[in-house]
Every structure is written in C-alpha cells, then in structure tokens.
C-alpha positions as CSV (number, residue, x, y, z in Angstrom):
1,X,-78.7,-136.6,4.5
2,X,-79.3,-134.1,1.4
3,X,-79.1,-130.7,2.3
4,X,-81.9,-128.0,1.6
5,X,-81.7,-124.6,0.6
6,X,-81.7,-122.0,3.4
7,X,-85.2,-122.0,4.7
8,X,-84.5,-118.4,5.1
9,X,-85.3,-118.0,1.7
10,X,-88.8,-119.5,2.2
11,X,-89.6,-117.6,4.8
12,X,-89.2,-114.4,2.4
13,X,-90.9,-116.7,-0.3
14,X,-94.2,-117.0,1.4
15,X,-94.0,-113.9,3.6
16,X,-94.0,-115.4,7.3
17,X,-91.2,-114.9,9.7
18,X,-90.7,-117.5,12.3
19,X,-90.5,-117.1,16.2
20,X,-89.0,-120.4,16.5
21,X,-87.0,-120.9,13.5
22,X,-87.5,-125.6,14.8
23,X,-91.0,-124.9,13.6
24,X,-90.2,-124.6,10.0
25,X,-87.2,-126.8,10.2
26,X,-89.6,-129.8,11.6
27,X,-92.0,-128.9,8.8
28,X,-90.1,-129.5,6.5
29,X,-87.9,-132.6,7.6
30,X,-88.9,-135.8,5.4
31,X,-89.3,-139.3,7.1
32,X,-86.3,-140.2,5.1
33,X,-83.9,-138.1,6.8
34,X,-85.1,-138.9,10.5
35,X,-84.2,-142.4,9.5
36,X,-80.3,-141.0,8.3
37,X,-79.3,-138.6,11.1
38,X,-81.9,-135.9,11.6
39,X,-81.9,-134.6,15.2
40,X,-85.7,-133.6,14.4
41,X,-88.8,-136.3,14.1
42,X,-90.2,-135.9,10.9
43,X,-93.1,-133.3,9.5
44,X,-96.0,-136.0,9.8
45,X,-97.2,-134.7,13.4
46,X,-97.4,-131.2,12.1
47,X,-98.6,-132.5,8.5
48,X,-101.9,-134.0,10.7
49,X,-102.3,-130.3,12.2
50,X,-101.9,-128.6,9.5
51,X,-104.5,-130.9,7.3
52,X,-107.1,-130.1,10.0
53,X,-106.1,-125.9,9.9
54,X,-106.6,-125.9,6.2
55,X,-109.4,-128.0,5.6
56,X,-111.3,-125.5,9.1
57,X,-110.3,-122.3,7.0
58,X,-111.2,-124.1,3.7
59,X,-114.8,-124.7,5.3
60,X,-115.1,-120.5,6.9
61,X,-113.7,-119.1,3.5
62,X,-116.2,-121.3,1.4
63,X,-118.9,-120.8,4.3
64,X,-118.4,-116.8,4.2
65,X,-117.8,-116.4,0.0
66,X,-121.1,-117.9,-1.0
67,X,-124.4,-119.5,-0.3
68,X,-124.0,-122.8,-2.4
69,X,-125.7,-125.5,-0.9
70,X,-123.5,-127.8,1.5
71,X,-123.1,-130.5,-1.4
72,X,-121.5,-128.2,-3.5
73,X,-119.7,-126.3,-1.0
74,X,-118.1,-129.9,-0.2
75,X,-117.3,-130.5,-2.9
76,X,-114.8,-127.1,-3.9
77,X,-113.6,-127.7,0.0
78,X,-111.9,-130.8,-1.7
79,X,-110.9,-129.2,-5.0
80,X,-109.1,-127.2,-2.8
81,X,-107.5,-129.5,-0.3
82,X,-106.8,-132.3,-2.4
83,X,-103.7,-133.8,-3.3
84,X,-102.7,-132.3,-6.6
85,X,-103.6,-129.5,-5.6
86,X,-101.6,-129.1,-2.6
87,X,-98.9,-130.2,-4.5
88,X,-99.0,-127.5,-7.1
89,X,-98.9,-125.0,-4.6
90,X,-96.1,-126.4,-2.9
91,X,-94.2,-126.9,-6.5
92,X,-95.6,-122.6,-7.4
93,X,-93.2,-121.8,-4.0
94,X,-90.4,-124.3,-4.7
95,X,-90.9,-126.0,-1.1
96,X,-88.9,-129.3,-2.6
97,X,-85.8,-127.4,-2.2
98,X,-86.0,-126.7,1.6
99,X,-87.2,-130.7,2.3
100,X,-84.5,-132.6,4.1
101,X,-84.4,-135.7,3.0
102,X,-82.2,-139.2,2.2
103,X,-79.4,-138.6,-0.6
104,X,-81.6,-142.4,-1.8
105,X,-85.0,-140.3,-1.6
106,X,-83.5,-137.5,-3.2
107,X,-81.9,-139.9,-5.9
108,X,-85.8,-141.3,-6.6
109,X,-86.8,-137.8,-7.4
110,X,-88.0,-137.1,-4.0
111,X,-88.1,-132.9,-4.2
112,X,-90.7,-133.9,-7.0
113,X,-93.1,-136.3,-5.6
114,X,-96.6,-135.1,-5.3
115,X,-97.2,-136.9,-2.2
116,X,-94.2,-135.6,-0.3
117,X,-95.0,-131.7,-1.5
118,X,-98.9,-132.0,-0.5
119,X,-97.4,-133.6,2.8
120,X,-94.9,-131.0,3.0
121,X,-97.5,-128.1,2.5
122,X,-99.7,-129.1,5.3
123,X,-96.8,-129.7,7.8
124,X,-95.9,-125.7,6.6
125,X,-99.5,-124.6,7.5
126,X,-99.5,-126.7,11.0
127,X,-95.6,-124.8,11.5
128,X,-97.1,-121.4,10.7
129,X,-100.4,-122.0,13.4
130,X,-98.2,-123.1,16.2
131,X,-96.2,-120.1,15.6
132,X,-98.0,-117.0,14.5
133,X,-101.3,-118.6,15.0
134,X,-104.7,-118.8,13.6
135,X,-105.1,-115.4,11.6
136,X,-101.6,-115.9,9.8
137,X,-102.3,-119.1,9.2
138,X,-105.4,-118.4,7.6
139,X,-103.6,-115.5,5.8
140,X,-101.4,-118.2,4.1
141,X,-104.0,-120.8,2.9
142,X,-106.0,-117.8,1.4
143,X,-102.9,-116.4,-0.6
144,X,-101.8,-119.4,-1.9
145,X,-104.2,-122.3,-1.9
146,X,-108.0,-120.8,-1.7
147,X,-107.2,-118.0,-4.8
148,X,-107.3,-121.2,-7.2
149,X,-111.4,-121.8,-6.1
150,X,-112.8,-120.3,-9.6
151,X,-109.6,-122.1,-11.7
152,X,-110.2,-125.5,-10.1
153,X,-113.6,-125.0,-10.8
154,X,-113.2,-124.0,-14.6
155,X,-111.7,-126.9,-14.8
156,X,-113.8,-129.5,-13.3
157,X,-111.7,-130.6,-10.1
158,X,-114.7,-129.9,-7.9
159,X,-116.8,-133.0,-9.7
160,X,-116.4,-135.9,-7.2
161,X,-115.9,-138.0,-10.2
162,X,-116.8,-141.5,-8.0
163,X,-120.1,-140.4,-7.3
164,X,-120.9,-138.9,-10.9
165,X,-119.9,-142.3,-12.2
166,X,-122.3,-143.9,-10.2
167,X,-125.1,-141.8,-11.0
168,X,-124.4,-142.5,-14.9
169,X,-124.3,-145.8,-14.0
170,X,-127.3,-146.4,-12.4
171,X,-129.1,-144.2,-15.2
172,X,-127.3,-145.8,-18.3
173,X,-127.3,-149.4,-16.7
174,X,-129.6,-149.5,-14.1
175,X,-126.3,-150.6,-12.1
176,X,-124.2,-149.5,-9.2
177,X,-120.2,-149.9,-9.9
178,X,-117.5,-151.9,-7.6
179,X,-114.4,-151.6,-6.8
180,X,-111.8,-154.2,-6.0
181,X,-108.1,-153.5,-4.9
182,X,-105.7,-155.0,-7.9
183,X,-102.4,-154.5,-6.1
184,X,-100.9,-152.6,-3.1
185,X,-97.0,-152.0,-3.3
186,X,-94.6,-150.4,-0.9
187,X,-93.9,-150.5,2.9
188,X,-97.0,-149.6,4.8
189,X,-95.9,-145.8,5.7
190,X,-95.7,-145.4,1.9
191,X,-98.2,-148.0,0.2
192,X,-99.2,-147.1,-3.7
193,X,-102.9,-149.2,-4.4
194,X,-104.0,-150.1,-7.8
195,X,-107.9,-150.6,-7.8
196,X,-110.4,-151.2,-10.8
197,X,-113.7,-150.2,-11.3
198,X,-116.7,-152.7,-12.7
199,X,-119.9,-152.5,-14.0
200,X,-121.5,-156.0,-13.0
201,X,-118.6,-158.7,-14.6
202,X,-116.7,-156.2,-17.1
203,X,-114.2,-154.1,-15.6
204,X,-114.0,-150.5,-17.1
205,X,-110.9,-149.2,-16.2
206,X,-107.9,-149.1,-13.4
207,X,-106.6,-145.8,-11.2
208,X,-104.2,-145.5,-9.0
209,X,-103.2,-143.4,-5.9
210,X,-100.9,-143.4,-2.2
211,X,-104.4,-144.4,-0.4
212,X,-107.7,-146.6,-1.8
213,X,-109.6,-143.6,-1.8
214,X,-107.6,-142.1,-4.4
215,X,-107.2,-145.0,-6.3
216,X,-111.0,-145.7,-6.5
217,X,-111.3,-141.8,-7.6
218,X,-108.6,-142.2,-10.3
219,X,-110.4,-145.3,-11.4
220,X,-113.8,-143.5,-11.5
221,X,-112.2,-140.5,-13.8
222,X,-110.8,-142.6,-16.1
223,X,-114.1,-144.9,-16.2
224,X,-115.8,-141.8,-17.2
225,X,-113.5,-140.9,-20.1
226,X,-113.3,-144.4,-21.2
227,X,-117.4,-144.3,-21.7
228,X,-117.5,-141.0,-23.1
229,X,-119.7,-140.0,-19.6
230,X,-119.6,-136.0,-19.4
C-alpha cells in the first residue's frame, strides 16, 4: 500500500483538528488499499454522508444568499456540488497526497483522478460532521467549496446543459434528443459509460463520464458546441 503524507499536515491545511484522529484516516483510505492491507474499510460510507452534508448546507447557503427562483437555485446547488468541482477543491488543498491507496492505483495516476478527489472531498466533509459536527462542517463547505458560487457562475457551470439542449432542440427542430449508451468499461464499482446524443437518426455528438448521468451531460455540452447553440 502507498503511503500518504501526514494527515497532520491537512488537518492544518484546512483548519479542523480531529477528536478521533480514525475519522480522517477512514476518509481518506481508497478502495484500493482496503483490498492490499488496510486495517480501515474504505471512505465510500463516509463519502455517502458527506454527499448528503454538503448538498443540505449547499441548499441553506443558496436558500439564505438569495431569492432566485427554485429552478435557478437548483441549478448553482449543482454547479457547486458537482464533480469537477469537488475535484478542484480537493486538488486547491492537495488532498491526493494524504489518500491511501494501491502502489497499482497510485501507478495509474490515482492522486490525480477526478473521481477519486470529488470522492475523497465528500468522505472529508462526512469525517469532519461526525466529528465536530454540523456547524464546522458547514464552516468547511463555505470556505472552500460555496466561495466559487459567483466564479462558477461566470462561467456557465450552472447551465444544465441536457436540458438547454433540448429546449434548442425542440425550438430549432421541433424535436426532442435521445440518448443511447455506446460503451460501459470497467468493473462495476468503477464503470466509465460512453453515451451519444441524437436528433431523430443523426447522432450529434459523444460524452463521457464515471455514471450515465454524466455521460449524457458531457454528450449534451459538447452537442451544443458542435451546433453552435449558445
């Protein structure tokens, strides 16, 4: 198993000080390494807590910062908890040092997957509310993930670009898009779908992404910028 850099130094990175140093430790142990000779289950438990703790303070901070409709307010909720995202964040405070993981993950670049950081981030968010609880939790997401609202919004991330794609669609075509699955690769805890999006027979373009979701969305934004759609 590859070894991380002292989470100590994270701690002091991101300004929280554990009670119970196994929270962090869990948070940040990678699937790979339980399968190696971690004594700890992996982060995916706390990843799932930590997904629903950001996306409730995501919703209050949104909720309490402005009186947008709830269409748009759902939409900059995902801007800010989406993938990329996440992963930025997680790259800004150099979490892919601390991971423990497989000397084969580490090998396939696996400090620098987006996936694993976004991962990573949430399980550090579910760590942080089991052990300081709500308010430093919410202290955490606000510092480094909600401060990017008005820069993800400059630059478009809020646009749900599946459902702009369909609107231009159905006003350019009088058509609504489909989707169909091209290829799904990799064991089922870690699949990678490619999916491509048609208007009637002619297929427009391909997108791909860790769930069909994602793939359908990267297949939308790249639909749009292959028909010139703004």
């Amino acid at each position: 198993m590859s070894s991380p850099a002292p989470f100590t130094l994270l701690e002091k990175a991101i300004g929280v000080r554990f009670r119970k140093k196994d929270h962090v430790i869990q948070a940040l142990v990678h699937r790979s390494a339980v399968r190696e000779s971690s004594t700890y289950g992996n982060n995916e438990r706390l990843e799932f807590l930590g997904d629903a703790v950001l996306e409730l303070v995501a919703t209050e901070y949104l909720f309490r910062v402005s009186g947008r409709s709830e269409g748009e307010l759902t939409n900059w909720r995902s801007a800010l908890v989406q993938g990329e995202h996440l992963a930025q964040v997680a790259r800004e405070l150099k979490l892919g040092e601390y991971l423990f993981m497989s000397r084969g993950e580490e090998a396939s670049d696996g400090r620098a997957k987006s996936s694993t950081l976004a991962n990573a981030l949430e399980a550090l968010i579910g760590a942080i509310y089991l052990d300081r609880g709500f308010e430093e939790a919410k202290q955490f997401c606000e510092t480094h993930i909600l401060r990017h609202l008005q820069e993800l919004i400059a630059q478009g991330k809020h646009r749900d670009e599946k459902s702009f794609f369909q609107e231009r669609s159905q006003e350019k075509h009088g058509v609504t898009p489909h989707y169909e699955v091209l290829e799904e690769v990799g064991p089922d805890h870690e699949k990678n779908f490619t999916s491509a999006v048609y208007i009637g027979e002619e297929k427009i373009a391909v997108g791909s992404g860790n769930s069909k979701q994602r793939a359908e969305q990267a297949a939308a934004k790249a639909a749009l910028k292959a028909k010139g759609w703004k």
